[in-house]
mmCIF entry with sequence, helices, sheets and N, C-alpha, C, O atoms, coordinates in Angstrom:
data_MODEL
# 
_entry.id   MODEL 
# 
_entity.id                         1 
_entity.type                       polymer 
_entity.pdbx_number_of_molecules   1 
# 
_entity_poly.entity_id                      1 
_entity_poly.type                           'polypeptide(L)' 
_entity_poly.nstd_linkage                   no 
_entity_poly.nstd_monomer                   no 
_entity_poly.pdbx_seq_one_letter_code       
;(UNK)(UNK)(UNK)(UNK)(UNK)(UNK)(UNK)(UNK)(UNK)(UNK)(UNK)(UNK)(UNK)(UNK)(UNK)(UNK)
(UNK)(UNK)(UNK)(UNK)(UNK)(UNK)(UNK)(UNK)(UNK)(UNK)(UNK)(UNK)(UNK)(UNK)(UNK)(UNK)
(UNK)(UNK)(UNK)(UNK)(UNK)(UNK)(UNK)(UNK)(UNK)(UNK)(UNK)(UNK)(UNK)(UNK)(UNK)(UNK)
(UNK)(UNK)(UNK)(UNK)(UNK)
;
_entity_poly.pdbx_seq_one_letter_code_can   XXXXXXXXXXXXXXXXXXXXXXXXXXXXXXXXXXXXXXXXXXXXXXXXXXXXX 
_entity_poly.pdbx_strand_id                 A 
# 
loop_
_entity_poly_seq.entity_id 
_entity_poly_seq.num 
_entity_poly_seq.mon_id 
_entity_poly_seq.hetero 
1 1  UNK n 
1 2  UNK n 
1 3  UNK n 
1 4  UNK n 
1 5  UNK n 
1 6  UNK n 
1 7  UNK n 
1 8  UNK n 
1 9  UNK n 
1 10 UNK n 
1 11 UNK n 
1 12 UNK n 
1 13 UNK n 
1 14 UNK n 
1 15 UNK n 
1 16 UNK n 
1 17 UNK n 
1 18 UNK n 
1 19 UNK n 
1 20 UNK n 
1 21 UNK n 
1 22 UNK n 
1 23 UNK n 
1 24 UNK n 
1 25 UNK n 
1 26 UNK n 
1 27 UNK n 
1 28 UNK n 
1 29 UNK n 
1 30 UNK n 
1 31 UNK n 
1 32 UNK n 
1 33 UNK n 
1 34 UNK n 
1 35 UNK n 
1 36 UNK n 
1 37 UNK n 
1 38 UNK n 
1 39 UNK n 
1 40 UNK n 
1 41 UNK n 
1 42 UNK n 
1 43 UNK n 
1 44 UNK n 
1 45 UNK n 
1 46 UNK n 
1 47 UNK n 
1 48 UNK n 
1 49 UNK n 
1 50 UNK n 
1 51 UNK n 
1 52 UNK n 
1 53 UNK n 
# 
_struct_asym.id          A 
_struct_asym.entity_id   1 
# 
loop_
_struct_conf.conf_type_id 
_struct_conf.id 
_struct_conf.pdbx_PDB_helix_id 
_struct_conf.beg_label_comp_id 
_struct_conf.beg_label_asym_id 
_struct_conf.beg_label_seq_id 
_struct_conf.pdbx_beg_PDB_ins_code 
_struct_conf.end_label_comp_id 
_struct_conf.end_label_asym_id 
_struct_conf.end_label_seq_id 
_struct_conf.pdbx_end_PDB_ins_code 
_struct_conf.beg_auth_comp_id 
_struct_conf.beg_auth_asym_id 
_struct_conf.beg_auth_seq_id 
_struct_conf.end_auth_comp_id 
_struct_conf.end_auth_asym_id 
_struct_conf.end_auth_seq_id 
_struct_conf.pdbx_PDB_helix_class 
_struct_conf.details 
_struct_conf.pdbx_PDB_helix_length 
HELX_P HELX_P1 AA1 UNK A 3  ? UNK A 5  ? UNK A 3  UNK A 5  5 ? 3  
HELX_P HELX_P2 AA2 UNK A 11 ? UNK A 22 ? UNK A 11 UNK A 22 1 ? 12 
HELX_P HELX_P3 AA3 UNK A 31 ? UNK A 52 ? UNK A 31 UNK A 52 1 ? 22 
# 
_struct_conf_type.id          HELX_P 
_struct_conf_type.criteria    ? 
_struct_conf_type.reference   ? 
# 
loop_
_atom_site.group_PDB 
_atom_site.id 
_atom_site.type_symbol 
_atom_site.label_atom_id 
_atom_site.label_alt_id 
_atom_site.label_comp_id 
_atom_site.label_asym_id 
_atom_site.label_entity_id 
_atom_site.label_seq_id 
_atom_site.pdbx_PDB_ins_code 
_atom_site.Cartn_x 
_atom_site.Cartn_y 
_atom_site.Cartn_z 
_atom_site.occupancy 
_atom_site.B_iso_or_equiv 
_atom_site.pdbx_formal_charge 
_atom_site.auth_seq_id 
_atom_site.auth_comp_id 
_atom_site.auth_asym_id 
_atom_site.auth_atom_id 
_atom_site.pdbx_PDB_model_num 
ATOM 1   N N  . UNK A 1 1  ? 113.909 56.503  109.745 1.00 0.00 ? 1  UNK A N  1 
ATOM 2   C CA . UNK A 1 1  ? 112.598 57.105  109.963 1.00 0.00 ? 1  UNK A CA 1 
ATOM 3   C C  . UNK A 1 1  ? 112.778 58.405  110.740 1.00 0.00 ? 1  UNK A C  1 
ATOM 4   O O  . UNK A 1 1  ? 113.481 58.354  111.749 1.00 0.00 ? 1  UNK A O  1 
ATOM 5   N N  . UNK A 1 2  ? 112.270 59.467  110.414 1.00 0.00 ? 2  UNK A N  1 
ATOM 6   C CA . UNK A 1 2  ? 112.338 60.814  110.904 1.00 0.00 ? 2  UNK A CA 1 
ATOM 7   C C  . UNK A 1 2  ? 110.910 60.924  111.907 1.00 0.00 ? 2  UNK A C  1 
ATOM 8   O O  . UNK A 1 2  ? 109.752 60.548  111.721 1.00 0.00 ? 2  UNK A O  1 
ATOM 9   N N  . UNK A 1 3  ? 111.609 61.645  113.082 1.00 0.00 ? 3  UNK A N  1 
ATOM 10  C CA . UNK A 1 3  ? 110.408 61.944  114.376 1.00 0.00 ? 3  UNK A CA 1 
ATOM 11  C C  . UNK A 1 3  ? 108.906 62.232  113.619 1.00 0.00 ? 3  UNK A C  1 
ATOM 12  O O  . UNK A 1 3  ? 107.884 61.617  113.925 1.00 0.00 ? 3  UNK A O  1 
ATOM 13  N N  . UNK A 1 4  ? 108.957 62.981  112.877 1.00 0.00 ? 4  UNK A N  1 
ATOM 14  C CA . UNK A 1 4  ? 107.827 63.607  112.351 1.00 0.00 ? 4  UNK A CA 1 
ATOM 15  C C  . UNK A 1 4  ? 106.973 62.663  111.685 1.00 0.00 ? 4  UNK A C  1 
ATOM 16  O O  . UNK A 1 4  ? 105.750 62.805  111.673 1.00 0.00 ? 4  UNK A O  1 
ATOM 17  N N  . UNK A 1 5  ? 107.603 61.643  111.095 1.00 0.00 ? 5  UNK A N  1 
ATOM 18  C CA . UNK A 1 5  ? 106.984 60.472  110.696 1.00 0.00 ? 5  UNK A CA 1 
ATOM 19  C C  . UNK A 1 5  ? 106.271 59.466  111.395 1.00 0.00 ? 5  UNK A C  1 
ATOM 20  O O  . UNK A 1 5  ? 105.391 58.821  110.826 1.00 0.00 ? 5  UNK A O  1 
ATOM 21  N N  . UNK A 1 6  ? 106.656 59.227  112.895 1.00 0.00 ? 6  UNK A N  1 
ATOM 22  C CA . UNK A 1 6  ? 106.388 58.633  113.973 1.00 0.00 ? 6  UNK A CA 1 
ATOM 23  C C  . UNK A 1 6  ? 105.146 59.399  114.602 1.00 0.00 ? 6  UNK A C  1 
ATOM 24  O O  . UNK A 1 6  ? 104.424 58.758  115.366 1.00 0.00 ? 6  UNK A O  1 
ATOM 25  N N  . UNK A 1 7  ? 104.873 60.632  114.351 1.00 0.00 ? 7  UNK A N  1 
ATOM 26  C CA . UNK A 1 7  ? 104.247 61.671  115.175 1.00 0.00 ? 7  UNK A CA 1 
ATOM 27  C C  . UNK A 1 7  ? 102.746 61.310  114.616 1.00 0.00 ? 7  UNK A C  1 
ATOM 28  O O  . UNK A 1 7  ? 102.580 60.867  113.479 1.00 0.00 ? 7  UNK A O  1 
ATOM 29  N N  . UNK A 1 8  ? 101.720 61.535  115.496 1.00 0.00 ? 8  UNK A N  1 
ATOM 30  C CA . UNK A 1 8  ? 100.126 61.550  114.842 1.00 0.00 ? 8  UNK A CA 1 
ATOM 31  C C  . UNK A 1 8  ? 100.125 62.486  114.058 1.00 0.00 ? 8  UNK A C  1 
ATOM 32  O O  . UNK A 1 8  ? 101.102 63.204  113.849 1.00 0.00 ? 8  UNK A O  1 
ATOM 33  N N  . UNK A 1 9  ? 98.814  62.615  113.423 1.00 0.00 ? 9  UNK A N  1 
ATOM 34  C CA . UNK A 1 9  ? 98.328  63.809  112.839 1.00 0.00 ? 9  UNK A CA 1 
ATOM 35  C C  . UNK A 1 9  ? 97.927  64.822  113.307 1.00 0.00 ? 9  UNK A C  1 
ATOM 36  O O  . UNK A 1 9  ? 97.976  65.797  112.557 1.00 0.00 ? 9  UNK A O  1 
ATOM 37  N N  . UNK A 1 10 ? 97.429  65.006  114.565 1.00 0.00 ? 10 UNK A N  1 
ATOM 38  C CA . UNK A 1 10 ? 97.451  66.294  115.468 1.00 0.00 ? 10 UNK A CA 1 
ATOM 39  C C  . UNK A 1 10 ? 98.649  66.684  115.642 1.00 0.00 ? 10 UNK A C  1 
ATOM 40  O O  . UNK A 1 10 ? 98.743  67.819  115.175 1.00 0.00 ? 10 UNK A O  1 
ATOM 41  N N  . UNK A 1 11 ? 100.225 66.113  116.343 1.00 0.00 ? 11 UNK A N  1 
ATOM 42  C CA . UNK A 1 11 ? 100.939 66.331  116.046 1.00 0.00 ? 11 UNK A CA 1 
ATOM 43  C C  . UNK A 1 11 ? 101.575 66.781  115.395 1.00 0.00 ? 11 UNK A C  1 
ATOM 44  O O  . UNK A 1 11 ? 102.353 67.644  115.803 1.00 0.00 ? 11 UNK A O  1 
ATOM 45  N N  . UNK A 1 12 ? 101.529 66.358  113.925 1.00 0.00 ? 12 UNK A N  1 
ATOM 46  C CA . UNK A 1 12 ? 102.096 67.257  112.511 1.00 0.00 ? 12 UNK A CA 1 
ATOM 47  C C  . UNK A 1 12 ? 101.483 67.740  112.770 1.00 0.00 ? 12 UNK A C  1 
ATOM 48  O O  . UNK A 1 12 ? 101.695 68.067  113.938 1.00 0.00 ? 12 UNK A O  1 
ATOM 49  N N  . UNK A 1 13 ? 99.914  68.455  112.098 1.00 0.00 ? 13 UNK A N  1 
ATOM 50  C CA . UNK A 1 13 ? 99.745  69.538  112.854 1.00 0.00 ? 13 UNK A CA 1 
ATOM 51  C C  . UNK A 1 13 ? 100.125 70.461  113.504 1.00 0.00 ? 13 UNK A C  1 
ATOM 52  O O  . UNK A 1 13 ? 100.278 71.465  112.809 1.00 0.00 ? 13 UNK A O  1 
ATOM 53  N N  . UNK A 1 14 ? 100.396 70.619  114.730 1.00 0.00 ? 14 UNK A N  1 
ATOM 54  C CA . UNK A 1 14 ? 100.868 71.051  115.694 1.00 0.00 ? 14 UNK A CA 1 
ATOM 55  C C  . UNK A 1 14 ? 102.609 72.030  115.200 1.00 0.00 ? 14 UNK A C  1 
ATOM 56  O O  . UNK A 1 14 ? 102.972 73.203  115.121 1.00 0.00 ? 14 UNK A O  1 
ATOM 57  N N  . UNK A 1 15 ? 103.207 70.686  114.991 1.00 0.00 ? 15 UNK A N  1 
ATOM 58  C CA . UNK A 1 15 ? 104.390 70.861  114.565 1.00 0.00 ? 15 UNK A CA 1 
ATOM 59  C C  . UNK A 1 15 ? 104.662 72.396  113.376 1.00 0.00 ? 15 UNK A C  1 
ATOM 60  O O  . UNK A 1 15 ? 105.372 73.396  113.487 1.00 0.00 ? 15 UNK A O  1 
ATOM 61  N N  . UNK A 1 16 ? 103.513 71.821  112.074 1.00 0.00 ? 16 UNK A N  1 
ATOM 62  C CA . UNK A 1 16 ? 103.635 73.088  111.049 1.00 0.00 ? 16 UNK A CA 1 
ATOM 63  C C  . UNK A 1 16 ? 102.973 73.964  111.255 1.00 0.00 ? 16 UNK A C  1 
ATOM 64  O O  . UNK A 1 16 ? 102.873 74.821  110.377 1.00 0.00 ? 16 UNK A O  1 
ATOM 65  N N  . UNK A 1 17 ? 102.097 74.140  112.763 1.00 0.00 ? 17 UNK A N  1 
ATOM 66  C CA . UNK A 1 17 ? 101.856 75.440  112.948 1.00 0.00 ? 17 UNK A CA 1 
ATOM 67  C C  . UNK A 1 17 ? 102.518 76.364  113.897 1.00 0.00 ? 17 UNK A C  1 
ATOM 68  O O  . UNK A 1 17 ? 102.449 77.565  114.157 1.00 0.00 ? 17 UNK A O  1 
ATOM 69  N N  . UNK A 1 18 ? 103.394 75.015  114.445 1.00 0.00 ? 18 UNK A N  1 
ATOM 70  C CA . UNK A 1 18 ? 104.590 76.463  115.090 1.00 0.00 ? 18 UNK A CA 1 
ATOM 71  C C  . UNK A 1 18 ? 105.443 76.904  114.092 1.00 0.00 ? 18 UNK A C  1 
ATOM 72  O O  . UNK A 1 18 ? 105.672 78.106  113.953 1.00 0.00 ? 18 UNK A O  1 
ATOM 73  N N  . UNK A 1 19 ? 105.986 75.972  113.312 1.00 0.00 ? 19 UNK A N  1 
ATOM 74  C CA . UNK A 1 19 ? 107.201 76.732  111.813 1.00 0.00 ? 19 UNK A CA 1 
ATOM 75  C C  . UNK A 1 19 ? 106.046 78.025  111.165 1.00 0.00 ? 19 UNK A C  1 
ATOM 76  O O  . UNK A 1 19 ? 106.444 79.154  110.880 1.00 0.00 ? 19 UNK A O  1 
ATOM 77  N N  . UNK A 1 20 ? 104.521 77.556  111.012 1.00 0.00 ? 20 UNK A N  1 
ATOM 78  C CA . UNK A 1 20 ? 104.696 78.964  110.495 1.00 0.00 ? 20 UNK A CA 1 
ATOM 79  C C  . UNK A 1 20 ? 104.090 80.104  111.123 1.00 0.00 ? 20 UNK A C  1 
ATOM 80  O O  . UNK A 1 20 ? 103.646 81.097  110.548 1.00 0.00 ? 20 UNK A O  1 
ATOM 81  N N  . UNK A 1 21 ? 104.117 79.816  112.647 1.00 0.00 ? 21 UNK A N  1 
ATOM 82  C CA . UNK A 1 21 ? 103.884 81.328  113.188 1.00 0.00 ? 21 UNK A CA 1 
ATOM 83  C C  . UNK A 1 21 ? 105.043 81.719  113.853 1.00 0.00 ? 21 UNK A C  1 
ATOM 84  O O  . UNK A 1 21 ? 104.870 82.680  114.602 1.00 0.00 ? 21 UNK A O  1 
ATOM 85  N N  . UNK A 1 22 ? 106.560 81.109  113.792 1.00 0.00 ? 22 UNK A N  1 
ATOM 86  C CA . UNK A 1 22 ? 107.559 81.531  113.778 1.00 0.00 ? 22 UNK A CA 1 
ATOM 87  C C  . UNK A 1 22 ? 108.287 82.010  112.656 1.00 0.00 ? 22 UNK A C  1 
ATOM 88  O O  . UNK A 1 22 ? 109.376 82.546  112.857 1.00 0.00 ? 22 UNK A O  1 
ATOM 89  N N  . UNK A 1 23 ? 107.769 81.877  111.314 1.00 0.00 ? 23 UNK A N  1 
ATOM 90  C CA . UNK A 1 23 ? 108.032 82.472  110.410 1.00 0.00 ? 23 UNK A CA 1 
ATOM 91  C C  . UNK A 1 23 ? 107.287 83.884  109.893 1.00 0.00 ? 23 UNK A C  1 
ATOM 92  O O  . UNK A 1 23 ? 107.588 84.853  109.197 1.00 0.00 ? 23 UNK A O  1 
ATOM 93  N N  . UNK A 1 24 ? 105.849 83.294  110.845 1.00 0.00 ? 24 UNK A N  1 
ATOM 94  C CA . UNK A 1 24 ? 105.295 85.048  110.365 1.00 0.00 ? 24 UNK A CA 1 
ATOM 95  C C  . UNK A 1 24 ? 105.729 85.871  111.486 1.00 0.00 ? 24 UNK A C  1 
ATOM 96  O O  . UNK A 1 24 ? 105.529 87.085  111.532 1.00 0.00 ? 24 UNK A O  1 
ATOM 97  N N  . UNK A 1 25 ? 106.365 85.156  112.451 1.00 0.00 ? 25 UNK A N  1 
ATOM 98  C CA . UNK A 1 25 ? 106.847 86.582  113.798 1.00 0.00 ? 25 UNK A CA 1 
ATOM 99  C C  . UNK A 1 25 ? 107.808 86.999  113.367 1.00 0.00 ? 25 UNK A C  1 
ATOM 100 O O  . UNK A 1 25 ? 107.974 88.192  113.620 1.00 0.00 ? 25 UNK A O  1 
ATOM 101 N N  . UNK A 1 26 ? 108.931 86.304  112.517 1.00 0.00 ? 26 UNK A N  1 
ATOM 102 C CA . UNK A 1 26 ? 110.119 87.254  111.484 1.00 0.00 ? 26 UNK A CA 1 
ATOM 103 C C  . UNK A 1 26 ? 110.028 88.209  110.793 1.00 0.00 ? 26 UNK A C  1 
ATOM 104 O O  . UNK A 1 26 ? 110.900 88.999  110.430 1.00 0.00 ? 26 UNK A O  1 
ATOM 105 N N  . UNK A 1 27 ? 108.326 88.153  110.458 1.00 0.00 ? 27 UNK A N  1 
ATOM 106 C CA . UNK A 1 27 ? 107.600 89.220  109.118 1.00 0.00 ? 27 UNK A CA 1 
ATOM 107 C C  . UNK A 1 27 ? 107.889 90.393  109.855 1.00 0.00 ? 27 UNK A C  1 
ATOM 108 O O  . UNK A 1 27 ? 107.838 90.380  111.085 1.00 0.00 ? 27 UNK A O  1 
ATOM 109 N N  . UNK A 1 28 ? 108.278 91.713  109.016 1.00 0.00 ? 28 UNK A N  1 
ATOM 110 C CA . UNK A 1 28 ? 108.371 93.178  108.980 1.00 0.00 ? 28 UNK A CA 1 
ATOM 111 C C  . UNK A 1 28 ? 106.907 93.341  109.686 1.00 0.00 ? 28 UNK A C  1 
ATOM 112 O O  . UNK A 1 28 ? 106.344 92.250  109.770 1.00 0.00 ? 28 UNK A O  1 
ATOM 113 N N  . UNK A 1 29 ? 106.415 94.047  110.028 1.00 0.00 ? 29 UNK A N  1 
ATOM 114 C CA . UNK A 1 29 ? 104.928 95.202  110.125 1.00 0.00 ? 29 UNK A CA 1 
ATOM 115 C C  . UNK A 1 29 ? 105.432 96.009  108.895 1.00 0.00 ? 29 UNK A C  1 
ATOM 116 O O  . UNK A 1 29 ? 106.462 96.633  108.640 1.00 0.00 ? 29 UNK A O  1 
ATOM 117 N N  . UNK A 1 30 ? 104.258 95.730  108.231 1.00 0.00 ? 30 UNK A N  1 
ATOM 118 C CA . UNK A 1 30 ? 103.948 96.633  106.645 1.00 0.00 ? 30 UNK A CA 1 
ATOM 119 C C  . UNK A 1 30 ? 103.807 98.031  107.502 1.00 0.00 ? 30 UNK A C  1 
ATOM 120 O O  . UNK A 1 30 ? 103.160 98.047  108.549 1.00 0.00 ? 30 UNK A O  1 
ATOM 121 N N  . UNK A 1 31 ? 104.404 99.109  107.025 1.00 0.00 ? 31 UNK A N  1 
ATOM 122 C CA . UNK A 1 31 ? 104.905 100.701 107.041 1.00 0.00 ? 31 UNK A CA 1 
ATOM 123 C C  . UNK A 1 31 ? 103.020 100.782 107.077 1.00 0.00 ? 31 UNK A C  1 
ATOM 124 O O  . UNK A 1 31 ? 102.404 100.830 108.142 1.00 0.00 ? 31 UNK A O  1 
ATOM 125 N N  . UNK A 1 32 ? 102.350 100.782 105.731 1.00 0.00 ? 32 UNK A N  1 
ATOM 126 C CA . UNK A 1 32 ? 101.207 101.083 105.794 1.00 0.00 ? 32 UNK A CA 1 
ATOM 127 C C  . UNK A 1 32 ? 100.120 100.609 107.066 1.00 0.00 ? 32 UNK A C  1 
ATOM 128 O O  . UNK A 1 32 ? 99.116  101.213 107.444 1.00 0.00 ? 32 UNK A O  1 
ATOM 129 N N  . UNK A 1 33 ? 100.559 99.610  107.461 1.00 0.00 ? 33 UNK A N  1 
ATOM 130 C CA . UNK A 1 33 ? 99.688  99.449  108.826 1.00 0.00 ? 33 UNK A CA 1 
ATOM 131 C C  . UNK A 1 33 ? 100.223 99.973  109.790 1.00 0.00 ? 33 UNK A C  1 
ATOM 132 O O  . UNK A 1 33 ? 99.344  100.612 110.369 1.00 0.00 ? 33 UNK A O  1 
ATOM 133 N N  . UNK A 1 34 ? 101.338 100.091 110.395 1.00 0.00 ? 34 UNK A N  1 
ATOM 134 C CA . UNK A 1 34 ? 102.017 100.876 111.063 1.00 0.00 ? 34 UNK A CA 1 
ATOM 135 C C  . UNK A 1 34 ? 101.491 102.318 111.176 1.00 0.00 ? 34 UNK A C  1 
ATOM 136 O O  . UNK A 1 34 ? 101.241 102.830 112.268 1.00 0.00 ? 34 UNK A O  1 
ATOM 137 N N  . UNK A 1 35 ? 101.348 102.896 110.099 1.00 0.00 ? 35 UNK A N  1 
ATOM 138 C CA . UNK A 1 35 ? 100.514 104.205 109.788 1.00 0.00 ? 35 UNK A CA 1 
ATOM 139 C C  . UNK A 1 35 ? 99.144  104.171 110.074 1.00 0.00 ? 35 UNK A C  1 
ATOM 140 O O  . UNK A 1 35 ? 98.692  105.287 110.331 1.00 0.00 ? 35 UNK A O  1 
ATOM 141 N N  . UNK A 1 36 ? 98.214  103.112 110.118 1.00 0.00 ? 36 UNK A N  1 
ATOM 142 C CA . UNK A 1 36 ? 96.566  103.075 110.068 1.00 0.00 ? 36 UNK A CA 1 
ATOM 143 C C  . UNK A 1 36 ? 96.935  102.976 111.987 1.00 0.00 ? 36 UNK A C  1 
ATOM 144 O O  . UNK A 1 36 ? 96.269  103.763 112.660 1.00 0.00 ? 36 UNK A O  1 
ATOM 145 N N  . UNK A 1 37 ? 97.618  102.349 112.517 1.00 0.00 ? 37 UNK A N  1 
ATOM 146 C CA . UNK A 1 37 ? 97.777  102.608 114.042 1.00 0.00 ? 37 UNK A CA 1 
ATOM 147 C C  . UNK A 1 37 ? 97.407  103.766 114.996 1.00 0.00 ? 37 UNK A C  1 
ATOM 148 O O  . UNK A 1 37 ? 96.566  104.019 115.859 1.00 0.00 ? 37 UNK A O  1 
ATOM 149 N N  . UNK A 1 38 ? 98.897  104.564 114.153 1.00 0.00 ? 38 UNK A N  1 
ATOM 150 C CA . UNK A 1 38 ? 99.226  105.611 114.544 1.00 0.00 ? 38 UNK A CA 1 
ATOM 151 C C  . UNK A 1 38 ? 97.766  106.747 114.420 1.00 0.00 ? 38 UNK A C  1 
ATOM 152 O O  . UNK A 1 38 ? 97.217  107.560 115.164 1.00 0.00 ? 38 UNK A O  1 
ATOM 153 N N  . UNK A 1 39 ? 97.643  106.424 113.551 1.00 0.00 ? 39 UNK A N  1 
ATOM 154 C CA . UNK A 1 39 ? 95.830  107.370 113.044 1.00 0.00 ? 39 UNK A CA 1 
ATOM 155 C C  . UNK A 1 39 ? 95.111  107.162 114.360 1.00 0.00 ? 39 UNK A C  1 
ATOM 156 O O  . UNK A 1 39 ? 94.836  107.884 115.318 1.00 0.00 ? 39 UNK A O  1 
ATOM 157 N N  . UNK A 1 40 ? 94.863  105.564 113.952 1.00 0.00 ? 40 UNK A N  1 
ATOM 158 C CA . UNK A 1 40 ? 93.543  105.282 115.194 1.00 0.00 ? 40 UNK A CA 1 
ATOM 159 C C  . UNK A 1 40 ? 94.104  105.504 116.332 1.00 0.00 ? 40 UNK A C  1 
ATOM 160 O O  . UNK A 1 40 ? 93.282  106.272 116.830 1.00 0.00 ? 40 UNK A O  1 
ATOM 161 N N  . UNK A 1 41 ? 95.015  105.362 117.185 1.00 0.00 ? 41 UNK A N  1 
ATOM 162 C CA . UNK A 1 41 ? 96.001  106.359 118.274 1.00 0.00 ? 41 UNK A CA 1 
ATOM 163 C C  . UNK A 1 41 ? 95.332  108.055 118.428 1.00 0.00 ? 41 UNK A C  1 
ATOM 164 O O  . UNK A 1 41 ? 94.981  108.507 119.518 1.00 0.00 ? 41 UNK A O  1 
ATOM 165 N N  . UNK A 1 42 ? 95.266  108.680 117.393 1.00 0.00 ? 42 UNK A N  1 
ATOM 166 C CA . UNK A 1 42 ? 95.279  110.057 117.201 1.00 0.00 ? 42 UNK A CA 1 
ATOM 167 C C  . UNK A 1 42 ? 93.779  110.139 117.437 1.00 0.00 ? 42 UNK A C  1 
ATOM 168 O O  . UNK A 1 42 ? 93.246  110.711 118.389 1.00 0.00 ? 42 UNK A O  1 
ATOM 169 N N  . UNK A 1 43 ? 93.112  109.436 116.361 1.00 0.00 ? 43 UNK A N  1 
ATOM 170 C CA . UNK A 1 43 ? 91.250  109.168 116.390 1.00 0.00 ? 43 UNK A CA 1 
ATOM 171 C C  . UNK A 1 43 ? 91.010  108.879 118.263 1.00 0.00 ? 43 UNK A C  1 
ATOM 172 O O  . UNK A 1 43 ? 90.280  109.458 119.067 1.00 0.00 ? 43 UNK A O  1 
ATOM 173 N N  . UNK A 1 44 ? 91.646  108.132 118.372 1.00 0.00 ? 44 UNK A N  1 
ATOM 174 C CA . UNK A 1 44 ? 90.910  107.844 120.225 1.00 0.00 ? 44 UNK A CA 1 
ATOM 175 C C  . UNK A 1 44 ? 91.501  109.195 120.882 1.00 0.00 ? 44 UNK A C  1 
ATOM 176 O O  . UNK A 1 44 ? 90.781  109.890 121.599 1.00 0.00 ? 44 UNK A O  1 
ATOM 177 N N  . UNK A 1 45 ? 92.462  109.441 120.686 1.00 0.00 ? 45 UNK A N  1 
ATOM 178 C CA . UNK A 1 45 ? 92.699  110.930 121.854 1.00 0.00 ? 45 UNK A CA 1 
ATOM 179 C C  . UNK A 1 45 ? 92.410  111.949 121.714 1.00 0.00 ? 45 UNK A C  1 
ATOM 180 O O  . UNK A 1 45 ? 92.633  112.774 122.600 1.00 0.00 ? 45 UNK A O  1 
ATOM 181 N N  . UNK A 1 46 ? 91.747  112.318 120.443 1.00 0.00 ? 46 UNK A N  1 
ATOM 182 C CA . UNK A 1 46 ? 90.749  113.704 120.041 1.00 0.00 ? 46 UNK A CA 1 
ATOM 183 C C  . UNK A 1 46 ? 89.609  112.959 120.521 1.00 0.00 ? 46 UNK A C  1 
ATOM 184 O O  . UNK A 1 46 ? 88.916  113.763 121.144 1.00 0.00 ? 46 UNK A O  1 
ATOM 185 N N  . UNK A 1 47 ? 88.815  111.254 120.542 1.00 0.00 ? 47 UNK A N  1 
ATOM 186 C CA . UNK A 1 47 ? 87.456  111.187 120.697 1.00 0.00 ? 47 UNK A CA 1 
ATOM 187 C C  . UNK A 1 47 ? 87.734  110.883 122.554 1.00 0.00 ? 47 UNK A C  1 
ATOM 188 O O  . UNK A 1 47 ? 86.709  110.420 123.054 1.00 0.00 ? 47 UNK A O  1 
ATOM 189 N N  . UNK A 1 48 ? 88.601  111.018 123.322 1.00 0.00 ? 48 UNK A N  1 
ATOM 190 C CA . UNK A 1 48 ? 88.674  111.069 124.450 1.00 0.00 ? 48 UNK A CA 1 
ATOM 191 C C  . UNK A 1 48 ? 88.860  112.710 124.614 1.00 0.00 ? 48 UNK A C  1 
ATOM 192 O O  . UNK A 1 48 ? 87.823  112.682 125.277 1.00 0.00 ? 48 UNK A O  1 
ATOM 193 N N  . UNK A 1 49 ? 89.055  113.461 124.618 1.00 0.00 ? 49 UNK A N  1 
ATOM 194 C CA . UNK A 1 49 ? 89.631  114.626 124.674 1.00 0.00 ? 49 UNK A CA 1 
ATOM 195 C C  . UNK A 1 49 ? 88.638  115.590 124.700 1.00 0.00 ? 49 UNK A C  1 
ATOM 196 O O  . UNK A 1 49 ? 88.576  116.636 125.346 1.00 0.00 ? 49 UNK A O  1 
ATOM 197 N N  . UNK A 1 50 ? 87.346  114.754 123.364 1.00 0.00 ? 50 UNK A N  1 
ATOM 198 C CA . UNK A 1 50 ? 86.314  116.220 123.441 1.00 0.00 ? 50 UNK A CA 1 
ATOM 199 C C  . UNK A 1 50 ? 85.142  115.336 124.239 1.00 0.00 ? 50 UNK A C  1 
ATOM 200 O O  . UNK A 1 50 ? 84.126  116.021 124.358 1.00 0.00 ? 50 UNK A O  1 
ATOM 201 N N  . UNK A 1 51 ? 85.014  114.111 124.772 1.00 0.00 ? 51 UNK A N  1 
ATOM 202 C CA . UNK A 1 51 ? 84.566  113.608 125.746 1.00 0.00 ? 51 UNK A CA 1 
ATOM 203 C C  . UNK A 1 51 ? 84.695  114.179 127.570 1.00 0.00 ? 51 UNK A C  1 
ATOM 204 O O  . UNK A 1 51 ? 83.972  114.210 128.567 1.00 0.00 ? 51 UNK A O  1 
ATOM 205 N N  . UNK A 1 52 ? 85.946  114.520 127.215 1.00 0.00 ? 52 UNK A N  1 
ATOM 206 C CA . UNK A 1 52 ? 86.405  115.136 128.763 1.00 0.00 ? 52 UNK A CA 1 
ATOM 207 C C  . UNK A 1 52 ? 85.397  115.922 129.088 1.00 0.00 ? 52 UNK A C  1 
ATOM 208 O O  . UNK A 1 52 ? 84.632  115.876 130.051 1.00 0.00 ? 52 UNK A O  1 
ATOM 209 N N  . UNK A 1 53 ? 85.495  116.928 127.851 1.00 0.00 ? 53 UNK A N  1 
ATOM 210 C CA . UNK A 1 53 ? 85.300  118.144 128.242 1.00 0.00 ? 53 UNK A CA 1 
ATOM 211 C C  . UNK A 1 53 ? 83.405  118.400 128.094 1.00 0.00 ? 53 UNK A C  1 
ATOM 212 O O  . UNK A 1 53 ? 82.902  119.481 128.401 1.00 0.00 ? 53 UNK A O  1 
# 
């Protein structure tokens, strides 16, 4: 009998939602979102900038 078998159902649970948010923390950042960042970065310091002034 394997642990996981012994385990409740909150448990499993539990269990396959750490495998898969340790598998999506392996995931790349898609280039294209990486880029929509960098924008909204640029968008807040021109809309801070003519706020200053």
């Amino acid at each position: 009998m394997r642990a996981s078998d012994i385990l409740d159902p909150n448990s499993q649970i539990g269990v396959k939602l750490r495998s898969l948010y340790a598998a999506v923390q392996e995931e790349a950042i898609p280039e294209r979102f990486l880029d929509l960042l960098e924008k909204l970065d640029q968008a807040e310091l021109v809309a801070s900038a003519k706020a200053a002034k």
